[in-house]
C-alpha positions in Angstrom: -5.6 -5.8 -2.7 -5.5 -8.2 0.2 -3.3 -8.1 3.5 -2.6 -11.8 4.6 -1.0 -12.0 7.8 1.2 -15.2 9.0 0.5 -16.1 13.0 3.0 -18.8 15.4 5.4 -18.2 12.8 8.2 -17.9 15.9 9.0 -20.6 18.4 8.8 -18.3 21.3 4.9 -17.4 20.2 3.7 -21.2 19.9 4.7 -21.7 16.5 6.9 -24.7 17.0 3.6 -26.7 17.5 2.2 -25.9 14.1 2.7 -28.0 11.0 1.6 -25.8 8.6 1.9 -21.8 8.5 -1.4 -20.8 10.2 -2.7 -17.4 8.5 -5.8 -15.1 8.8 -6.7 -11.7 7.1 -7.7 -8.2 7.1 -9.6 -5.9 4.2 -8.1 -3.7 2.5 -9.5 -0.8 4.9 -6.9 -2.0 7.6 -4.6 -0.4 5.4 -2.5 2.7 7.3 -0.7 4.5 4.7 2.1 7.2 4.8 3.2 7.2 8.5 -0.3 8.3 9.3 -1.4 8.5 12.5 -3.3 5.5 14.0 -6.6 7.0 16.3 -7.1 4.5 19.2 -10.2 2.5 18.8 -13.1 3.1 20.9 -14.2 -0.5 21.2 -10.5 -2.1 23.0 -8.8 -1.2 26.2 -5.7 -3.2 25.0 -4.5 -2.0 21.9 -0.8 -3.6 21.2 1.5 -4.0 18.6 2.7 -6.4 16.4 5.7 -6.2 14.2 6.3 -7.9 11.3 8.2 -8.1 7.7 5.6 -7.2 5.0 6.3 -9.1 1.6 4.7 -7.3 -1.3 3.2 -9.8 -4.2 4.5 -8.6 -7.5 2.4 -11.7 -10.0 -0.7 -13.3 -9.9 -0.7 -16.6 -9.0 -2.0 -19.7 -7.6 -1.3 -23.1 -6.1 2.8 -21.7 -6.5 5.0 -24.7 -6.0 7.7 -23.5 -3.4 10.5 -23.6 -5.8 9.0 -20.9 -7.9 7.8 -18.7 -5.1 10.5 -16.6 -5.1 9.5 -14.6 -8.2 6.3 -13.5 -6.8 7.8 -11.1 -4.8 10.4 -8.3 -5.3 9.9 -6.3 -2.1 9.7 -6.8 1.2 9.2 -3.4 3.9 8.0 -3.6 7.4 4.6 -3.6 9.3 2.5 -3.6 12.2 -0.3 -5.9 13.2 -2.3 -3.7 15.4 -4.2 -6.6 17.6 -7.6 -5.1 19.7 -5.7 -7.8 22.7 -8.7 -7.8 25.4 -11.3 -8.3 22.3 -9.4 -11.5 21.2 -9.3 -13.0 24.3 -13.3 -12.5 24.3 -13.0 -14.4 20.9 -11.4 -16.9 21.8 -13.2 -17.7 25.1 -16.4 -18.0 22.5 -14.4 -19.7 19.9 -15.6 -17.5 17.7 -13.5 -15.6 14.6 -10.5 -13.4 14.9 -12.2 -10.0 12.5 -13.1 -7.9 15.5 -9.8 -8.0 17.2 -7.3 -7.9 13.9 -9.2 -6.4 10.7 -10.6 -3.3 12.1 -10.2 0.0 10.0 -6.4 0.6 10.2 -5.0 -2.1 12.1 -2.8 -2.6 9.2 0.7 0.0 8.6 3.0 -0.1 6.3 6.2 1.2 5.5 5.8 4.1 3.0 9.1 2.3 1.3 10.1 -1.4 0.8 12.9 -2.5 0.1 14.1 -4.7 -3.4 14.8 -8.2 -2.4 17.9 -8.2 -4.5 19.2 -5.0 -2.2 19.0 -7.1 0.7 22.3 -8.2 2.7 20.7 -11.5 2.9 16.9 -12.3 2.7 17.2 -15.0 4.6 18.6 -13.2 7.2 16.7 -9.9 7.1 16.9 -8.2 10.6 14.2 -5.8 12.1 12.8 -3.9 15.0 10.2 -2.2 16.7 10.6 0.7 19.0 8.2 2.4 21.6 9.2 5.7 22.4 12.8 5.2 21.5 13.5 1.8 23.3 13.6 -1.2 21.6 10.8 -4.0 22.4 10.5 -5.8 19.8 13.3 -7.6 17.9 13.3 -10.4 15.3 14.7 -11.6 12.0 13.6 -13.4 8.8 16.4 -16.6 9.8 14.2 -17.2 13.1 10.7 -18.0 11.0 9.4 -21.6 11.6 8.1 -20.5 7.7 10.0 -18.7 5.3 8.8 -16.6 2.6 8.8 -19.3 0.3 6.9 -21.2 2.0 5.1 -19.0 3.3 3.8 -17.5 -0.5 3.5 -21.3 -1.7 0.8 -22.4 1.5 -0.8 -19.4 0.9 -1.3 -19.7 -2.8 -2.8 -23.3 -2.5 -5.8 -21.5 -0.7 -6.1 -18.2 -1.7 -5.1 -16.6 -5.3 -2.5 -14.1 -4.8 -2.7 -10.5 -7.1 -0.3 -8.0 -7.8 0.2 -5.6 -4.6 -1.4 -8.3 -2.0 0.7 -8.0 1.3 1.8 -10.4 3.3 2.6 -10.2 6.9 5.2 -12.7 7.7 4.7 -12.9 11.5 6.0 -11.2 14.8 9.0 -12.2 17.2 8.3 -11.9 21.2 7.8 -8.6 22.7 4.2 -7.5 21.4 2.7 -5.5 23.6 0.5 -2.4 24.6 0.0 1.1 23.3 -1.2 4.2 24.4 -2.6 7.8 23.0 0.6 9.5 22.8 3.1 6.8 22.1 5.4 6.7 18.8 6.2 3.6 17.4 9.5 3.5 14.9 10.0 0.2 12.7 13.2 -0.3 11.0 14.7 -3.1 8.7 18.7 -3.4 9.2 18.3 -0.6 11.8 17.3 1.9 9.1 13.8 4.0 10.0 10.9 2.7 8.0 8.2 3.2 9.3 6.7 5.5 12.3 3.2 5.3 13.8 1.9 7.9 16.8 -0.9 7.0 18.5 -3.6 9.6 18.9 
């Protein structure tokens, strides 16, 4: 099982200047199952969050023309892309790879339930959230993408063979942002509770 994750796939995060989705990823350790508890890391000051619709690969496949890419996934739930902030900017100063910051143990949640495509109101218009603590900071839908699922599961494919159960993390709208030990994190898809995180 691999967790792909989508970045820039918004406007408002720098997206609009990229011509092709731009995508990185994490092992399957990142994993964070169950509404388990995430333990802050020892190695970041700057934890924060990242939300994101998670698309759940359901065939095996590779080099998928767009057209087709819509039967390689039934599912889609919710997700967050835990980001070690102040250890990416130390990256990037060095221009050196993004593992340290975004594929350590557990960095990775996921809705204990996803939801069938075919359920949806409209998967092209599938609405989520984020919440801190009970207030909203993070709020996006799949309509705003530069790169929709399609898309995103053909670019992918053309690199990377996709199996049965790989997830794929379709990117975060504006509003990411930092986490502390005792914060509680609730994601929802069409304002329904999905998935909950606390910080210890």
């Amino acid at each position: 099982m691999k967790i792909i994750c989508i970045g820039y796939n918004y406007p408002e995060r720098g997206g609009e200047r990229a011509g092709a989705p731009f995508f990185f990823m994490k092992p399957d350790t990142a994993l964070l199952r169950n509404n388990q508890p995430l333990y802050y890391p020892k190695f970041t000051q700057d934890l924060q969050h990242e939300v994101a619709l998670v698309l759940r690969i359901c065939r095996h496949g590779r080099s998928i023309g767009e057209r087709f890419a819509h039967r390689y996934y039934a599912e889609v739930g919710v997700g967050v892309d835990f980001t070690a902030r102040d250890v990416q900017r130390e990256c990037r100063q060095k221009g050196l790879p993004w593992e340290a910051c975004k594929s350590f143990d557990y960095s990775a949640p996921v809705s204990p339930q996803l939801v069938e495509v075919s359920a949806l109101r409209d998967a092209a218009d599938v609405r989520f959230s984020l919440e801190l603590n009970g207030k909203a900071v993070q709020q996006g839908s799949s309509s705003e993408m530069i790169f929709g699922f399609d898309r995103i599961v053909s670019y992918v494919s053309g690199y990377v063979t996709l199996s049965m159960g790989d997830l794929i993390f379709t990117g975060t709208p504006p509003g990411s942002g930092a986490v502390k030990i005792g914060d509680t994190l609730v994601a929802k898809i069409e304002g329904a509770p999905m998935l909950t995180v606390k910080i210890k």
